[in-house]
C-alpha positions in Angstrom: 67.9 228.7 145.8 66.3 230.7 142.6 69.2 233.1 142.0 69.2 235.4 139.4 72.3 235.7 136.4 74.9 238.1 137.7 77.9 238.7 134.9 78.6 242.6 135.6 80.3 243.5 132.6 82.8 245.7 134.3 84.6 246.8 130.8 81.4 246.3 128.1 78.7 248.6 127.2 75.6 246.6 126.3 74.0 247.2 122.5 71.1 246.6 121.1 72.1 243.3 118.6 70.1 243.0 115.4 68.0 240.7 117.1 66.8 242.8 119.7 68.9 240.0 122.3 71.5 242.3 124.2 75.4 241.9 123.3 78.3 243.4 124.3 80.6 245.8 122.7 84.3 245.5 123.6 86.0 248.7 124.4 89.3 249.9 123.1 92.6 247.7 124.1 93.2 250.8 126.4 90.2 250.9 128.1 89.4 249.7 131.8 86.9 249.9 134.5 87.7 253.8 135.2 86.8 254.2 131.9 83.3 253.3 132.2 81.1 256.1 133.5 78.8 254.7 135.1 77.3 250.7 136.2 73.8 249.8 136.9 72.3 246.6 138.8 68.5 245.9 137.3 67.2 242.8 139.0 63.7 241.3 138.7 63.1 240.4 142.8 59.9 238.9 142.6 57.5 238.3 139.7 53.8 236.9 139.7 51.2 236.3 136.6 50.6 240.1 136.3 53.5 242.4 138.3 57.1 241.9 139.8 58.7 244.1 141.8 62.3 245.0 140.6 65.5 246.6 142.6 67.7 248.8 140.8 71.5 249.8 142.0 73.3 252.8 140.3 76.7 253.3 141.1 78.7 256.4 139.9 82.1 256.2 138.9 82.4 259.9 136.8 82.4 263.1 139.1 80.6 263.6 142.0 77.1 264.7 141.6 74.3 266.5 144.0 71.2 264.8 141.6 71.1 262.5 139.2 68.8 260.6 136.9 68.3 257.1 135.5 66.4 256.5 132.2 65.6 253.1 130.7 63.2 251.8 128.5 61.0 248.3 128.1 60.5 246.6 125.2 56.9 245.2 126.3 54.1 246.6 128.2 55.5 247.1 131.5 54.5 249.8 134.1 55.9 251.3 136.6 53.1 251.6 139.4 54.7 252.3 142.9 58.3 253.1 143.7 60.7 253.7 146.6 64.0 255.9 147.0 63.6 257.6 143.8 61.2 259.7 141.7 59.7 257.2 139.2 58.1 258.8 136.0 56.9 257.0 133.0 55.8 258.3 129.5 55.2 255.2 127.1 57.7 252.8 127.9 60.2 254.9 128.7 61.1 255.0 132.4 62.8 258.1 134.2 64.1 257.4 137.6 65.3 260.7 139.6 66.5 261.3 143.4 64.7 262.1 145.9 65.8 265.0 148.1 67.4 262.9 150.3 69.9 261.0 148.2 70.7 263.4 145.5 74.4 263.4 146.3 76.4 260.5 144.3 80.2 260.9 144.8 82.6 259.0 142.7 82.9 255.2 143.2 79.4 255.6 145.3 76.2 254.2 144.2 72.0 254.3 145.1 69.5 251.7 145.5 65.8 252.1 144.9 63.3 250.1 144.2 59.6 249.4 142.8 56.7 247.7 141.6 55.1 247.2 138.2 52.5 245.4 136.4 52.9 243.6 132.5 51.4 240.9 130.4 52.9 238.1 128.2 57.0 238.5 128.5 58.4 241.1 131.3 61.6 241.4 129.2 64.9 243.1 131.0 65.9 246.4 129.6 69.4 246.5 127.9 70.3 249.9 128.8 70.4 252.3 130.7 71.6 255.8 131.0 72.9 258.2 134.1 72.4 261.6 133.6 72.5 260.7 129.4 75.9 258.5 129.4 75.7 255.2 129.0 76.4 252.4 131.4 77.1 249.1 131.5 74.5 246.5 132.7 73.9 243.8 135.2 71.9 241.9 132.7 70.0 240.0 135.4 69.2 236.9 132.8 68.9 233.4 133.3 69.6 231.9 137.0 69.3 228.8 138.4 70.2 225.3 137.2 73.0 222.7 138.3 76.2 224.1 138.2 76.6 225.6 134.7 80.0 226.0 133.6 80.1 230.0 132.8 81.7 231.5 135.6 78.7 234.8 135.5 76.0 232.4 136.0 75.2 232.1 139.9 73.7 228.5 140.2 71.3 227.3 143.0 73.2 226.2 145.6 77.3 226.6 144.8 77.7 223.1 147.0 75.5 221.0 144.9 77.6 218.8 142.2 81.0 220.2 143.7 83.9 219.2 145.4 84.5 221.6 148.6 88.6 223.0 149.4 90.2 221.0 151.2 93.2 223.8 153.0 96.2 222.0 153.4 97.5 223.8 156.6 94.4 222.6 158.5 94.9 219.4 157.2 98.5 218.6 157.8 97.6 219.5 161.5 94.8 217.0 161.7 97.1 214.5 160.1 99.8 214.9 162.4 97.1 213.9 165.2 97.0 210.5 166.3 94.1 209.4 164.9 93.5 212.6 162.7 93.9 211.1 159.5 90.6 210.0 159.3 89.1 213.3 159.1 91.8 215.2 157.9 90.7 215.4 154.3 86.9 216.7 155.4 87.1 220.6 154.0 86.8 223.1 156.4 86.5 227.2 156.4 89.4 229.7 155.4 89.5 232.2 158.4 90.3 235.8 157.3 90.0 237.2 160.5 92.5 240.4 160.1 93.9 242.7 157.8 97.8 240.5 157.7 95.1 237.0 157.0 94.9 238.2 153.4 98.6 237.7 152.4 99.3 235.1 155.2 100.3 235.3 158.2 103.8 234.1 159.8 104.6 232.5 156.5 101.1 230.9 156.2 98.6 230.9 153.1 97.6 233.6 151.9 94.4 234.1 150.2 95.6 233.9 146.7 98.0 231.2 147.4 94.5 229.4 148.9 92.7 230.4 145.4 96.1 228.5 144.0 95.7 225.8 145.7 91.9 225.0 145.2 92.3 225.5 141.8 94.6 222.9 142.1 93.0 220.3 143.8 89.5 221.3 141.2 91.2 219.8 138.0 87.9 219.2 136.7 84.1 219.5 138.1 83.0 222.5 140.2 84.7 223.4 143.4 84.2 225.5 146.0 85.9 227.7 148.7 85.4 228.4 152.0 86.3 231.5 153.3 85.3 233.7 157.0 85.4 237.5 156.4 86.0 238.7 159.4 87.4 241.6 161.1 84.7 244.5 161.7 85.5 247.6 163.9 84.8 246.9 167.3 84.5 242.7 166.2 82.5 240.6 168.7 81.5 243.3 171.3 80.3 240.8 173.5 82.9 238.6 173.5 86.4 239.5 174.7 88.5 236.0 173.4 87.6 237.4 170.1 87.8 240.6 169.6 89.5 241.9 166.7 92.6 244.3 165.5 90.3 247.3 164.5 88.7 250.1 167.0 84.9 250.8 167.2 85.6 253.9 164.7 87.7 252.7 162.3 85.3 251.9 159.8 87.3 253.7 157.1 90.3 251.1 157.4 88.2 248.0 157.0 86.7 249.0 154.0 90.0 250.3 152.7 92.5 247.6 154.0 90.1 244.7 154.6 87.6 244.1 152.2 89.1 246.3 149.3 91.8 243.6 148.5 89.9 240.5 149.6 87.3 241.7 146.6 90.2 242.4 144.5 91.3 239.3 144.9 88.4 237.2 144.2 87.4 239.3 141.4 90.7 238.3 139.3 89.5 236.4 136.2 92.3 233.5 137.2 90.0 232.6 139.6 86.5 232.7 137.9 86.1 229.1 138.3 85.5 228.6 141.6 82.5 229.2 143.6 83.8 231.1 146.4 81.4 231.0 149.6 81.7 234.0 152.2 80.4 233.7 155.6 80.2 237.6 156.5 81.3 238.8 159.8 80.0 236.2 162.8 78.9 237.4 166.0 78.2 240.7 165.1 74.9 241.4 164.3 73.0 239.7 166.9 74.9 241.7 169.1 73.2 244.6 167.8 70.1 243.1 169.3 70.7 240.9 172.2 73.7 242.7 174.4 72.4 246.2 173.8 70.3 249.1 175.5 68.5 247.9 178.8 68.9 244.6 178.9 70.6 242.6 181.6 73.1 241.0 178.8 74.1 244.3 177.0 77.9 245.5 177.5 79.1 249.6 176.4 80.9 248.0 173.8 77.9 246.8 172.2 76.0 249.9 172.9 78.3 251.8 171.1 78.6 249.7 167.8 74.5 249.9 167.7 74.8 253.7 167.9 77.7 254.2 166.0 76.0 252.2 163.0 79.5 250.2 162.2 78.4 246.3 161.8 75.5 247.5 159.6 77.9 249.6 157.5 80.4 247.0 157.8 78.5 244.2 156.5 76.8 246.3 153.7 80.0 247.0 152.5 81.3 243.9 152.3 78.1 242.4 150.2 78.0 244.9 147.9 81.9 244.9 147.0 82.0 241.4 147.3 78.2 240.7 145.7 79.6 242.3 142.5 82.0 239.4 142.2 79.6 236.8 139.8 81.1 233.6 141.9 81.4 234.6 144.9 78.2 233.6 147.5 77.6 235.6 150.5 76.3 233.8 153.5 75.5 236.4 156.0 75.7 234.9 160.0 72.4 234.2 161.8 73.9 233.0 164.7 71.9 229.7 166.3 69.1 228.6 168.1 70.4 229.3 171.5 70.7 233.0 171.2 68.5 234.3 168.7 65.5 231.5 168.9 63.4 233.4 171.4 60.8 235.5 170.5 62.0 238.5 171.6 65.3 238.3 169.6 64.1 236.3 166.1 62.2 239.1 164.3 64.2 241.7 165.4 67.1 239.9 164.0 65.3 239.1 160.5 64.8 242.5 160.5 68.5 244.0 161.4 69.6 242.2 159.1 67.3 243.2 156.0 68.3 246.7 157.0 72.4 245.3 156.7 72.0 244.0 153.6 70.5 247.4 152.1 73.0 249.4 153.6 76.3 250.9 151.8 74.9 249.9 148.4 74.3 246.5 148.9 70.6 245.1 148.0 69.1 241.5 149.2 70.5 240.3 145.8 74.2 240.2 147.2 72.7 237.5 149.9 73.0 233.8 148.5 72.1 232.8 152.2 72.6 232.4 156.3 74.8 230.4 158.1 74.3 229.4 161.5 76.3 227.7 164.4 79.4 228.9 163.3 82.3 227.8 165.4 79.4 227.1 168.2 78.1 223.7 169.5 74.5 223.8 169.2 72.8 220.4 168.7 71.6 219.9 164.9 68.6 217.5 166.0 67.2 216.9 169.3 65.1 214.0 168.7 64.8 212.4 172.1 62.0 215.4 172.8 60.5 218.3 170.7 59.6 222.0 171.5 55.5 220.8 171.3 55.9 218.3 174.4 54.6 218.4 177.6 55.4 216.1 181.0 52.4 216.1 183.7 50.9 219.0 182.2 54.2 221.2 181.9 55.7 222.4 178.4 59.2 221.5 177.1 59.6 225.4 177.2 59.2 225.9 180.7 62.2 223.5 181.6 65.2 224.9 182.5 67.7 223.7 179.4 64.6 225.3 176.8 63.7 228.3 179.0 61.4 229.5 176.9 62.7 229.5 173.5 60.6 228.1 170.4 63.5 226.2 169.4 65.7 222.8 170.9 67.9 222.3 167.7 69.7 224.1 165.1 68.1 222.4 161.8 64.7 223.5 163.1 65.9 227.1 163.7 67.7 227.7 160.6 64.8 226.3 158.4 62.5 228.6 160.5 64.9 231.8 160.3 64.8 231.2 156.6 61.2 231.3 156.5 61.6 234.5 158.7 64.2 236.5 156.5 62.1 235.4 153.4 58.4 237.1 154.8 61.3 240.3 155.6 62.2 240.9 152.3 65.1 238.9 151.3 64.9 236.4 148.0 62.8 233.2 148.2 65.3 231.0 147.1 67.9 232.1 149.7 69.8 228.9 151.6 71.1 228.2 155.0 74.4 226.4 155.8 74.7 225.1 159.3 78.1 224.2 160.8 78.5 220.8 162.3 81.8 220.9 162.9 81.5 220.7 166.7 78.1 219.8 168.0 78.1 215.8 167.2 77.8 215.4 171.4 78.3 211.5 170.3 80.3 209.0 172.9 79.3 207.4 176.0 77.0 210.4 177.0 75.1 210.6 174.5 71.9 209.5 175.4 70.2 206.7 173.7 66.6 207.7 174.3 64.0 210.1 176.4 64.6 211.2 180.1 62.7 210.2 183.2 59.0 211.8 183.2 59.1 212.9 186.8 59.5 217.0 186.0 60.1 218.5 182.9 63.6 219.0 183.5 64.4 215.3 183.7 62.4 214.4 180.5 64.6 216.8 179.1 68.2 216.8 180.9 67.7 213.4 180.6 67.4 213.2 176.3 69.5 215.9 175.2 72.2 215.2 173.3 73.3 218.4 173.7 75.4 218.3 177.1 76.6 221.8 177.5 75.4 223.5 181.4 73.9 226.0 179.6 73.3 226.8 176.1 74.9 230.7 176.3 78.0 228.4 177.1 80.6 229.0 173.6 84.3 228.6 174.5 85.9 225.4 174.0 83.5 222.8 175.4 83.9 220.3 177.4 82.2 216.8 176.1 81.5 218.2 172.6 82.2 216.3 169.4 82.0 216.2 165.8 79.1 216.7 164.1 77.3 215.3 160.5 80.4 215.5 157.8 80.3 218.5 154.9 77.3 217.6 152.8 75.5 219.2 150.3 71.5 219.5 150.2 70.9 217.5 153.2 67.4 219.0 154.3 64.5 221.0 153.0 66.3 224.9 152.4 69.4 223.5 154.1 72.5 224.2 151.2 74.6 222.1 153.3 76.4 221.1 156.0 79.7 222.9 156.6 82.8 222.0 159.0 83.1 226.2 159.0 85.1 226.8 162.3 88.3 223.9 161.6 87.5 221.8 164.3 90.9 221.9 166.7 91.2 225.5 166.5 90.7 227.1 170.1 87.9 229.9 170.8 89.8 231.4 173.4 92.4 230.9 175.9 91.9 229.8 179.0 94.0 232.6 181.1 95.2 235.8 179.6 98.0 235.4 177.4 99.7 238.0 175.9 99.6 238.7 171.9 99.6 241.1 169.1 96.6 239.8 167.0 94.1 242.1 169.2 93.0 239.2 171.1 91.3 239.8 174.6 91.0 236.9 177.9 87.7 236.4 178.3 86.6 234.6 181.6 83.9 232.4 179.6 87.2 230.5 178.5 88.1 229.8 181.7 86.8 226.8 182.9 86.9 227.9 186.7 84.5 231.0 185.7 80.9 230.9 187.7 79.4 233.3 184.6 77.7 236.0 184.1 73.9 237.2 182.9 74.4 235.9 179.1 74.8 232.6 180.2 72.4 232.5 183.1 75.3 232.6 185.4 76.5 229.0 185.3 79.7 227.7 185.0 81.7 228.2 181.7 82.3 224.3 180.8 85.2 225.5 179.1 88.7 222.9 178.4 91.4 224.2 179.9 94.8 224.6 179.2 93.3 226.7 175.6 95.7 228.7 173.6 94.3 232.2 171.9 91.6 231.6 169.8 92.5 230.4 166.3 95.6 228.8 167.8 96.0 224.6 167.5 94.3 223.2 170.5 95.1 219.4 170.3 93.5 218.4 173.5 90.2 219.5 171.9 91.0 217.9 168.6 91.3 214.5 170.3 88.1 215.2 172.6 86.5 216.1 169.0 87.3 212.9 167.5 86.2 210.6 170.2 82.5 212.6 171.0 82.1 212.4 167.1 78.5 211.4 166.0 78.1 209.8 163.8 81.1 207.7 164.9 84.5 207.8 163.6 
């Protein structure tokens, strides 16, 4: 993915060098971030022969204001020729960017995003500074991108998996070890689940998240390395889903910024930890929601309908890029669910488009996005290739069967790479990535099906060469027959960033009867393997293990079914 540079100079006010190239100023021994007025984010989104269109994020950290203006000036030939979210004026080269009437206010700590289009010739050089209201503010300097895995920590590289070793957490993998048979996986790297507000300085005398930072930069020595971390816990969290609902109330919007992802930012924004390229995979199962379960449809539940209206996942997840997009290492992989829920027409642009608006929301901008992910912690096939979506048996079409149902999808590597496409004609960066999670949907061992189905009906050409053997594909909690999937691997398709074991495989999605607990954790019947369904999955039964403990909790019966599905092989 084409990234550009991000080193926020959180303490430095940019000069003009003798050179013309911008360098920094240190401030006094006594200074810090409060005492810098004001920050601004000036990123080049898209540029062609003769234009680009930039995006411009001010944030205001001096008393509250009711208008403001942003001045800047080019050092070429640039013009400003259409603009959004501000009042763009431009006399010469220098640039005057004013509020509208609508977001004039700009309280303390707050910032505004606008946007525009402009035309040059020869070199569209970056301005190096800027002023708010007449002070001067730092920069976002927006230089250089790309490469291979550069070794300045400010410089966001193509894809952070590419050249590096990926965490290995050792709680996950003295568990797997302790399995019989486990030790043969047990040093595959798999996600860091923050998934509520006690996560971040461990939980029950666990890891914490520093004391995970520790340890990967103890097991990086030398080389790049990477860390995998969920980021999960928004109000009202999985509102379709009861095995995973989370600690905070639909309202309490206030607390997850403030508790939540406050100190996780804080955290990964200590210079100790600069050399590590930390991956987030933002808030799964929330989103999607906003689309699928709400409003008139047959799937939509009040607690969905109430997140949609109460705007709190789109807040939430803006949030959470912008504070943790200012961080130069850290990667923000926003969730995009999987083929099975949001492959169908009616629920793949609207998606794209949900989460465009997300990721503009609170103060974030598409440059906070390195990517997607999708699968997580789900079971979705990652290549079908016993049939494909364009087949047809005696005339019928692979969509009408009853496994397809209509969707333009039958695997997950096909969806993501077509999502991507998607989110990129939407607005979002060309050089975004996907990651896919294969830690569960490997559907190897003696089911797995070495070829096509029977031809006599569409639905035995296809039953018949999936390797996908769920009843339904709505069906999520603890699966019966799944495996493991492809190992962690970098790069391994066309706008693929990798594969990713992101859900630890072993970990349960749910318990199988209501058990009591303090972690906010509902029973949900789709965890219960005696449970006939409901509309979302086409009321079948669940396929669910049983005998699962609360979601999150070591599940070794699944472990061992894991291992011995695995494809490829063990």
């Amino acid at each position: 993915m084409s990234r550009t540079r991000t080193a926020l100079l959180a303490a430095l006010v940019l000069v003009a060098g003798a050179s013309g190239t911008a360098v920094a100023a240190a401030p006094s021994a006594d200074a810090g971030i409060a005492a810098i007025p004001c920050s601004v984010d000036y990123k080049v989104q898209n540029q062609w022969d003769t234009g680009f269109t930039a995006a411009v994020t001010v944030t205001n950290n001096s008393a509250a204001k009711s208008s403001w203006a942003v001045k800047w000036s080019y050092a070429g030939n640039q013009k400003v020729t259409s603009g959004w979210n501000a009042k763009i004026s431009q006399s010469g080269t220098a640039v005057t960017a004013a509020n509208e009437t609508y977001n004039g206010s700009l309280g303390t700590g707050s910032s505004v995003s606008f946007g525009f289009n402009g035309s040059y010739s020869g070199t569209n050089a970056l301005p190096t500074a800027f002023t708010l209201d007449g002070v001067t503010c730092n920069v976002d300097d927006g230089s250089g991108g790309g490469g291979g895995g550069g070794t300045d920590p400010g410089t966001r590289v193509d894809n952070p998996y590419a050249g590096a070793k990926v965490y290995v957490n050792p709680e996950w993998s003295a568990k797997a070890a302790a399995e019989t048979g486990g030790s043969r996986i047990s040093s595959q790297p798999t996600g860091v689940w923050l998934d509520r507000i006690a996560a971040i300085n461990g939980v029950s005398g666990g890891m914490g998240l520093r004391a995970h930072l520790d340890a990967a930069l103890a097991q990086k020595s030398t080389g790049q390395e990477v860390v995998q971390l969920v980021v999960y816990d928004l109000p009202g969290r999985d509102c379709a889903a009861l095995a995973s609902n989370g600690e905070l109330g639909p309202t309490e919007i206030g607390r997850y910024e403030t508790e939540f992802i406050d100190p996780i930012a804080a955290i990964l924004a200590d210079t100790k930890y600069a050399s590590l390229r930390i991956v987030t995979t933002i808030e799964i199962d929330s989103l999607p929601n906003l689309v699928t379960n709400t409003g008139s449809k047959a799937t939509a539940t009040p607690q969905c309908d109430t997140m949609l209206a109460n705007g709190n996942y789109v807040k939430g997840v803006g949030y959470a890029l912008n504070k943790l997009g200012a961080i130069p290492n850290v990667y923000n992989y926003i969730d995009a669910g999987h083929h099975g829920w949001l492959g169908w027409d009616d629920n793949f642009a609207p998606s794209a488009n949900l989460f465009y608006q997300a990721a503009n929301a609170e103060g974030a901008t598409v440059n906070d996005v390195a990517g997607f992910i999708t699968n997580t912690a789900n079971y979705s096939a990652l290549k079908e290739n016993n049939f494909t979506i364009n087949d047809s048996v005696n005339g019928v079409s692979v969509r009408q069967s009853k496994w397809v149902d209509w969707n333009r999808y039958v695997d997950e590597q096909s969806y993501a790479q077509a999502f991507r496409s998607q989110l990129v004609s939407v607005g979002f960066n060309s050089g975004i990535g996907m990651l896919i999670d294969t830690s569960r949907n490997g559907w190897g061992g003696s089911a797995r099906p070495t070829g096509p189905g029977a031809t006599t009906s569409v639905d035995t050409y296809v039953d018949g060469g999936r390797y996908d053997r769920r009843i339904q594909v709505g069906n999520w909690c603890n699966q019966s027959g799944a495996g493991l999937g492809e190992r962690p691997q970098a790069a391994p398709a066309t706008g693929i960033d990798a594969y990713v074991w992101m859900k630890p495989p072993g970990e349960s999605d749910g318990s199988s009867t209501a058990i009591a607990n303090d972690e906010g954790k509902g029973f949900d019947r789709m965890c219960d393997p005696t449970y006939t369904g409901n509309a979302r999955n086409g009321n079948n039964m669940s396929g669910a293990l049983a005998n699962a403990p609360l979601s999150g909790h070591w599940f070794s019966a699944q472990f061992q079914q894991l291992m011995a599905n695995a494809y490829p092989p063990l």
